[in-house]
Residue, then its C-alpha position, 0 to 999 in steps of 0.5 A: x113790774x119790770x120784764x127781762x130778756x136775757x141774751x146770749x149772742x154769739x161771743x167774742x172780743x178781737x182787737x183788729x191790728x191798727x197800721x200805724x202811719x209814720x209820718x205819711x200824710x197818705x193812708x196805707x192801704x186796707x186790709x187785703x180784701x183777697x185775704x178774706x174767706x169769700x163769705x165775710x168779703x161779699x158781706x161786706x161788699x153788700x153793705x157797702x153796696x147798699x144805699x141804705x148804709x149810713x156814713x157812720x157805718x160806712x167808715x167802720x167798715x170800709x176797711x174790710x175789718x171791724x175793730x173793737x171800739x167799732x163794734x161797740x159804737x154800733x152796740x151803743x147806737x142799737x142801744x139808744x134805738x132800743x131806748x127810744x123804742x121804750x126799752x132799756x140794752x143792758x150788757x156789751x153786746x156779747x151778752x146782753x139784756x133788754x128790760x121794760x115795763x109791760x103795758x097792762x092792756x097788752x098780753x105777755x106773749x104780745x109785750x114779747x113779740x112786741x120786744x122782739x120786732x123792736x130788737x129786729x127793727x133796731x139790729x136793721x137799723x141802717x145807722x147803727x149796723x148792728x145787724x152787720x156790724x155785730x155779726x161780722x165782728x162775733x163770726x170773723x172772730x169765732x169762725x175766721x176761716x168761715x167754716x161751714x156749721x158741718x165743718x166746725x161740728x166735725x172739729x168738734x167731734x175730733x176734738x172730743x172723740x165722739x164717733x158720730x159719722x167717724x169716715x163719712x165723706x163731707x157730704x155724708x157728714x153735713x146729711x147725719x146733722x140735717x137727719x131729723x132722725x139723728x141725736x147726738x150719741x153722748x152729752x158732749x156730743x149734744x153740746x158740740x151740736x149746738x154750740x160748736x165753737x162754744x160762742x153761743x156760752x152753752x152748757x151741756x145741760x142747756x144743749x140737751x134742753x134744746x135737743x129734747x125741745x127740737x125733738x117736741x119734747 
């Protein structure tokens, strides 16, 4: 019995620009740190800070960029983690499943938890990066000016002409989405909630399941 755990992590596919060196034997320079919204760049500065990182991922990211093929190399390390933890990465990182055979002696609640300190264990990795390496990639590509959740939610609702908080200052704004009181005012609405720039691949149905589950119910 093989037991499947689908995934929908944040979506994307971005090609960073590649220089192209015309005969120079000296590299040209990175990318202009200081083009970077303050959030991405201390992300980066960490990792690079921190000792644990792998030379692997290093190069990937000392550009202060990721590039497709780099975001998938590190998917494949994470992959290979998984397979050497007993479970089998199926998908390209955007959308990904993990399948395995549960241990008859092991509940399935347990097998699961069991799956996911594994996917915890393996997105840490310091060799693969997955866990930097993939997030940077899917946000750099889906929220490039680094917008706050309240601020793409707010474009959202421009976009869709919800009314929710029409003339609410920032502040008052990002207060109506923490109220544990507040529910979306129409199913759109919901979906822009949850899902503000669409990376998540929610449907409206899916983002009013977790609006009710969010609500107990």
């Amino acid at each position: 019995m093989m037991h499947r755990r689908t995934h929908r992590a944040l979506a994307g596919a971005v090609l960073s620009a590649l220089a192209l060196l015309s005969g120079c034997t000296t590299p040209g320079p990175p990318v202009e740190e200081d083009t970077l919204p303050a959030m991405y760049k201390a992300a980066f500065d960490r990792a690079l800070d921190d000792p644990a990182t792998s030379d692997v991922v290093r190069r990937m990211i000392s550009d202060y960029e990721i590039s497709l093929s780099e975001y998938q190399e590190s998917f494949t390390m994470f992959s290979q983690c998984m397979a050497d933890a007993g479970y089998t990465v199926g998908g390209d990182g955007e959308h990904y499943s993990v399948t395995f055979t549960p241990d008859p002696t092991v509940s399935k609640k347990a097998a699961i938890e069991n799956a996911v300190d594994a996917e915890n264990r393996c997105a840490s990795d310091s060799t693969s990066g997955w866990g930097t390496v993939g997030m940077l990639y899917r946000d750099m590509k889906n929220n490039p000016k680094a917008l706050s959740l309240a601020q793409q939610v707010r474009l959202c609702y421009q976009a869709q002409r919800i009314p929710d908080g029409a003339g609410f200052s920032d502040d008052q704004f990002e207060q109506l989405l923490k109220d544990p009181n507040y529910n979306p005012s129409t199913p759109e609405a919901t979906l822009c909630f949850w899902d503000p720039t669409g990376a998540k691949g929610l449907t409206i149905e899916m983002a009013e399941q977790m609006q009710a589950q969010s609500k107990g119910g």
